[in-house]
N, C-alpha and C positions, 0 to 999 in steps of 0.2 A: 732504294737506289736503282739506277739503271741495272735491267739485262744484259746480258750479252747479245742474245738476237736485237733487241731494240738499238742496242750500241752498235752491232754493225751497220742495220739499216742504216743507221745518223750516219753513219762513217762514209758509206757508199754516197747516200745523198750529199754530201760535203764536196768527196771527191766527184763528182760531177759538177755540182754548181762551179767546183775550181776550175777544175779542167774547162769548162765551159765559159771560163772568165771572167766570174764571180768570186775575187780573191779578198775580199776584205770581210775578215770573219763576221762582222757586226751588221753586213748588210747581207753575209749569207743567211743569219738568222734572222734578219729583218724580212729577209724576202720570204724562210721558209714560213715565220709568224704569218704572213699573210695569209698564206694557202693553207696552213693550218686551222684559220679563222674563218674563212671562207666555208672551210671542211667541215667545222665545228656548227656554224648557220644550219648547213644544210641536216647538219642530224638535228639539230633542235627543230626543225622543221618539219620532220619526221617524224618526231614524235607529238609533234602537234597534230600531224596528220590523222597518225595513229587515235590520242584523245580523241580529234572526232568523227571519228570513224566509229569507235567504241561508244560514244555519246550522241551519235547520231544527231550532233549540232555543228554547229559552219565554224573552222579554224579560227582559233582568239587569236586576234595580233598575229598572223602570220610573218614568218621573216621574209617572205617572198612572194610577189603577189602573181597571178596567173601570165602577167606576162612578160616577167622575173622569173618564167621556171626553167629557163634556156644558162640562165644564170649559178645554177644549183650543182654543187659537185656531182653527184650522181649524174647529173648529164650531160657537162663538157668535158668528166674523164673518158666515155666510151666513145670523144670523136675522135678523128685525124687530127694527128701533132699539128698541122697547118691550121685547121679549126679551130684545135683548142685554143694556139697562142693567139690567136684574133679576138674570140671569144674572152681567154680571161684578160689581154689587154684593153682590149675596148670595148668590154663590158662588164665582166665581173668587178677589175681595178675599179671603175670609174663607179660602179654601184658600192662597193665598200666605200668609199670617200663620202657618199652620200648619207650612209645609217647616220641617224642623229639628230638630222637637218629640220625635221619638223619645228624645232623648237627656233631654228634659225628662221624659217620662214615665218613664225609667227611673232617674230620682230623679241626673242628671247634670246639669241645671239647664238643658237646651236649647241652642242656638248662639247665636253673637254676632247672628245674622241674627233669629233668633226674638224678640230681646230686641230691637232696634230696629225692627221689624214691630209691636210693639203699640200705639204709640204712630201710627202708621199712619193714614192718613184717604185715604177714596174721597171725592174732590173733583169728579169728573163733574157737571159740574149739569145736564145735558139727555140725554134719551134721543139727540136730534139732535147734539150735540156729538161723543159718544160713538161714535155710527157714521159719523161725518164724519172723525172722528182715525183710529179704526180700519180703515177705509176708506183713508185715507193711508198711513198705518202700513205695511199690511201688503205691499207692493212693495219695501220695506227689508229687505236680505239681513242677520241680526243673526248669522250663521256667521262674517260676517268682521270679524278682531278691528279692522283697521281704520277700518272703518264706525262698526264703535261709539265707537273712539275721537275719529272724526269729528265724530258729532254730540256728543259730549258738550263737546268742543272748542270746538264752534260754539252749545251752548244756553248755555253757561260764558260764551261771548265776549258774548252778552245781558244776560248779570246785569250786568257789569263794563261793559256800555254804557249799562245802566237804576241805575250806579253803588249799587249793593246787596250787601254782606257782602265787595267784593273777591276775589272768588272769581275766578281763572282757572286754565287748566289748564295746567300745563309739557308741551311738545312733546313726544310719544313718540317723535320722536326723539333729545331729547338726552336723554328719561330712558332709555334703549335704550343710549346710548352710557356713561351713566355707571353703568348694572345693568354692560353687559361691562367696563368698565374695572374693579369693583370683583369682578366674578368672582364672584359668590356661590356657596357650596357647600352639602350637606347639612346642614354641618356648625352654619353660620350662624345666629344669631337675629337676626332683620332686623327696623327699626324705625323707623317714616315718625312724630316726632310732628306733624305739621299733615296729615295723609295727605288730605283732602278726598275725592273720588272712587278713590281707594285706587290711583293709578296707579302710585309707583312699588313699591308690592308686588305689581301683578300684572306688572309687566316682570320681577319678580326670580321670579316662581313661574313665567313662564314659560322664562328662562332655565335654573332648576333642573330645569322638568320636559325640556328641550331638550339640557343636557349633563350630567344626573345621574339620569335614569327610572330607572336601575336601579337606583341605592341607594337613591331615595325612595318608590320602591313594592314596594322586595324582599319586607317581611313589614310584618303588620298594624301592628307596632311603628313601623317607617319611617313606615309610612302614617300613622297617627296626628298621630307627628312632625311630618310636613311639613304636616297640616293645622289641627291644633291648637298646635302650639308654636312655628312657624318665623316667622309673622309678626303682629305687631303695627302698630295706627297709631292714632292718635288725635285728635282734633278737636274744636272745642266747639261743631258745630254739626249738630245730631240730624238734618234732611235730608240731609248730605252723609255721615253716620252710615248712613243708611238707601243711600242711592246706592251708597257703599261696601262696604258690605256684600252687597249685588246684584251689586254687579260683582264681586267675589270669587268668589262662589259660581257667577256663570255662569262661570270661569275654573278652577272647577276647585278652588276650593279651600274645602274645606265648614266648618269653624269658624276661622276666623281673630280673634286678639283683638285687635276692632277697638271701642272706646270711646268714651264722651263723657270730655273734661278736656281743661281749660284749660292747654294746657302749661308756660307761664310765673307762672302762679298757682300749680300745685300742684303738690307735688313730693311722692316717696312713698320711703322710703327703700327698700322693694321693687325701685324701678325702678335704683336707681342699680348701674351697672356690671352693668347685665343686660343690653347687645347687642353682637355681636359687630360689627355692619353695620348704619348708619343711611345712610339714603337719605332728602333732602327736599330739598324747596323752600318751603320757611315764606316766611308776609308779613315783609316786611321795612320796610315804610312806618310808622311811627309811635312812639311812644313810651311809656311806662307810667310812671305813678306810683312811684314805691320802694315805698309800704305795698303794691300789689296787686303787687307782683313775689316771687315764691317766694326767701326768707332768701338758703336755698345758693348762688342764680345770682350771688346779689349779694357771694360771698365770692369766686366767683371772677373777677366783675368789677364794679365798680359802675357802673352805668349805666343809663340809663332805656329808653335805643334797642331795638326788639327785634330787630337785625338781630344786634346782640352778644349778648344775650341767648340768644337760640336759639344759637349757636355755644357758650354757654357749657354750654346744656341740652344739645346734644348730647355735650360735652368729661364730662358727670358721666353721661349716658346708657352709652356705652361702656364695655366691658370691658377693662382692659387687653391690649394685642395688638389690640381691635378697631379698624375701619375704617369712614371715612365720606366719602361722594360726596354735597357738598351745594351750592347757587346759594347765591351772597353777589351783593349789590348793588356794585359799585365803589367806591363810597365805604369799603366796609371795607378794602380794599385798600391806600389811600394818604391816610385823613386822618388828622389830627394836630390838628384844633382841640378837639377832646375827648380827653385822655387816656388815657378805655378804648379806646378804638380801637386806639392803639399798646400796649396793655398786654393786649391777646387777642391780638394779631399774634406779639408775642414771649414770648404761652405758646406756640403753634402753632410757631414755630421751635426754641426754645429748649428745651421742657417737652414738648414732643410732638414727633411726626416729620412735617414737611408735606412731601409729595411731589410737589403737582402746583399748580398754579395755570392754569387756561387761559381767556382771556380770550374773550369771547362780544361779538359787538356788537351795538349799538344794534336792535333791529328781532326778536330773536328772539323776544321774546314780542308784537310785534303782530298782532292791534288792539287788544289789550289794554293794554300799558304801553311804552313805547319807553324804557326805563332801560337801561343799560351794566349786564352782568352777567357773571360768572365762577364758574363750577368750583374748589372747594376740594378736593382730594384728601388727608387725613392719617391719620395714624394713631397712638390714641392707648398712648403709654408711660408717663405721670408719671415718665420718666428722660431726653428727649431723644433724640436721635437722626438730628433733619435733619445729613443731609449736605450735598446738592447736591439744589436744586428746579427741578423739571423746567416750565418756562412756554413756552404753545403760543399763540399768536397767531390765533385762530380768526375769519376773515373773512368764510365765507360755510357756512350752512348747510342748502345744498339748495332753498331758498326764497328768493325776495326778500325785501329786509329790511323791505318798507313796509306799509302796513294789508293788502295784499290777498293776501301769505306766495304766491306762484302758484310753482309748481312747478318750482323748475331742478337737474332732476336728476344734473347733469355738471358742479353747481359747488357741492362740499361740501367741505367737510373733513374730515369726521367719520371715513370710513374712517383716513386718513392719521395722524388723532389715535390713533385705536384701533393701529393698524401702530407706531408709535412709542412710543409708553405702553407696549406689550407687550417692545418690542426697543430699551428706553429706556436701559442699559446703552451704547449705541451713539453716544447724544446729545451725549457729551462732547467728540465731536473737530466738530461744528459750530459755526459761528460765530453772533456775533451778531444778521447783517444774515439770518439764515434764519428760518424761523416758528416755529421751535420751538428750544430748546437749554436747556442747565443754567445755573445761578445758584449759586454755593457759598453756605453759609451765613454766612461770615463776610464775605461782601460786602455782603448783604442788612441783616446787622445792622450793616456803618457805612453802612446807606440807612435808619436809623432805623427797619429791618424794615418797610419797605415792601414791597409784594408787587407794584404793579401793573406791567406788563411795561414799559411804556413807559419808566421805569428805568432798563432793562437791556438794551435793544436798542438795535441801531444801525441809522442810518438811512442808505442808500448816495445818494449822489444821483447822474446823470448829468449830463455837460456839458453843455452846450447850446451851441452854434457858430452864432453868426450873421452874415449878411454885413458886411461894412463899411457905416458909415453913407452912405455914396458911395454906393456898390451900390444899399442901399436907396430913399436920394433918387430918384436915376436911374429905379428901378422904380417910384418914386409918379407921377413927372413922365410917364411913358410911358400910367401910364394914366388920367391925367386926360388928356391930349392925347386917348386911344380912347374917354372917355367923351365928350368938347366934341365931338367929334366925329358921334357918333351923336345926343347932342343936335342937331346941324346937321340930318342925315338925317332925323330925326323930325319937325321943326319942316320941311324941305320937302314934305316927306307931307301935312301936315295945309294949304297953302295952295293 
């Protein structure tokens, strides 16, 4: 989690871009993503330099070319505020818009980055502003991938405090738990549709580049692959379009199809049964009208809710055989006052294979929302197939669970989840009063395919032994006598 130093920097740089008349939270972070990305070139550049200096061979692929180097953070933060805001308006902005384009000029239509970069706007409104951010800025080490994921954490936690678009970001580390649980492989086409800041696709590109570099960069073809075809996400909002796709590309991964659409409006028959592996965390707060809800979702279930909704997008998303790691609110779990609610529970049992259910508490997503959330693990068959559902009891997640998340490294569970998910075969000889165990199917379904754990655990209580009411009389009497008493003492003192 964020620092406190790193937390005031953000804080300072806020209140300037405001005071400076940059009031709309989404485009303060849009503006500060840029410079941040710009900041980020320039250290990958650096250390290219570095390589070949050390190799005593000419820059691969430079980000920058010699006369590009006027362009480079390191050299337009040590000019004059006047300089600079010329500088990165009418030339750095306009060279970001450009990374990409090769593919455009050679008649390939450019990258997903090139295409959400035009729409692009330098919002700096003071030369003073400008080197006041930058100024700030640049003591932020953007090398480490946690830093980045910090601030973005903590600019996200802004919007959703200045209550605008609902935007927040899921923990990296449960989206880290639910990349390794789902395994990704080369093989995969992975598919986030509410992706926002594209986080659970780069947990999953860095997992792929971490236990699979060598089949995804064997030959040009691999290569290709893993940057053009492996990952998609989608979203219907062109800042978090453009953030996405920034953060992608500092990550390594150079055209990924990352779009505007409305996922629950539009459906393409293109998309259906194209991923092998969806990974998200969709809004789940509201409702939709029938006419603006996309026909198909509504065949496989009717409802207005989008927390069913998305569950049903991603049930026609998947390919048969595929697999998905996705956040549901509790309420999908165990209500019954609406019909659809039990009528996706017992496609998921019944019509698909659900493997995992693990229960998240209260506090994981604060200070953003303090809702009960859980872990859906299935995999889609249109034949069936749950056996026995594996449900984890998940208490505590490295963090306190209250607004300020502060760091308790020695009280997670997340390893313990990942150790038993892996060696989940195992789970069937534990009982019910342990954190974790199996649920058969046909239990679940005389629990009207309820899923939430609380169901199906059991709760141990110990005794509790206490003295005779004698015993304790005797012990009140004794120390009223030792209090009357020192009332005595105190009252001679004072005469």
């Amino acid at each position: 989690m964020i620092n406190g130093e790193l937390k005031s920097r953000i804080d300072s740089i806020w209140n300037t871009m405001w005071s400076g008349g940059v009031s709309n939270p989404l485009s303060v972070i849009e503006q500060l993503t840029y410079l941040l990305f710009i900041k980020r070139l320039d250290e990958l550049h650096t250390l290219k330099e570095a390589k070949a200096a050390r190799t005593k061979k000419p820059i691969g692929e430079p980000v920058f070319t010699a006369d590009q180097d006027k362009l480079r953070w390191s050299r337009f933060k040590e000019s004059a505020p006047e300089q600079m805001f010329e500088t990165v308006r009418d030339g750095v902005f306009p060279f970001m818009k450009t990374l990409g384009q090769k593919g455009e000029a050679d008649g390939e239509g450019g990258t997903t980055y090139t295409h959400h970069m035009k729409d692009a706007l330098f919002m700096m409104p003071t030369a003073r502003v400008l080197a006041n951010v930058v100024d700030q800025l640049d003591s932020i080490d953007m090398s480490d991938r946690d830093t980045k994921g910090d601030l973005y954490e903590y600019m996200l936690g802004k919007i959703a405090a200045a209550g605008q678009n609902g935007q927040f970001r899921t923990p990296r580390h449960i989206i880290k738990l639910m990349v390794d649980m789902t395994a990704p492989t080369p093989k995969d086409v992975i598919c986030d549709p509410a992706c926002g800041t594209a986080g659970f696709l780069i947990a999953a590109s860095e997992h792929l580049v971490e236990h699979h570099s060598d089949t995804i960069y064997k030959d040009t073809k691999a290569r290709r692959r893993f940057n053009e075809d492996t990952f998609h996400g989608y979203d219907f909002d062109s800042t978090m379009l453009r953030i996405g796709s920034m953060n992608m590309l500092l990550h390594g991964v150079e055209n990924p199809d990352i779009r505007y659409k409305d996922s629950l409006a539009q459906t393409d028959d293109d998309e259906a049964e194209k991923y092998s592996l969806v990974l998200a965390n969709p809004p789940f707060a509201g409702s939709l009208d029938y006419e603006s809800t996309a026909k198909d979702l509504q065949q496989i279930v009717k409802t207005k809710k989008t927390e069913l909704l998305f569950l049903a997008l991603f049930l026609r998303l998947l390919q048969p055989g595929g697999r998905a790691a996705v956040i549901v609110p509790d309420g999908v779990l165990f209500k019954s006052n609406e019909k659809a609610f039990k009528v996706l529970r017992t496609i998921l049992v019944e019509d698909q294979r659900l493997e995992a259910v693990i229960s998240m508490p209260p506090g994981v997503f604060q200070p953003y929302s303090n809702v009960s959330t859980a872990i859906l693990l299935f995999t889609k068959t249109n034949s069936g197939g749950t056996d026995d559902v594996w449900f984890y009891d998940m208490r505590a997640d490295g963090f306190s669970l209250d607004d300020k998340r502060t760091p308790q490294p020695d009280n997670s569970d997340l390893p313990d989840i990942l150790a038993r998910w892996q060696e989940r075969g195992a789970e069937g000889q534990r009982a019910r009063t342990d954190q974790s165990f199996l649920v058969p199917k046909s239990e679940i379904a005389d629990n009207d395919y309820g899923l939430s754990i609380n169901r199906y655990k059991e709760v141990e209580y110990e005794v509790a032994e206490y003295d005779p009411p004698k015993v304790i009389l005797e012990r009140l009497a004794r120390l009223e006598e030792e209090i009357a008493t020192g009332r005595k003492e105190l009252e001679g003192l004072l005469r």
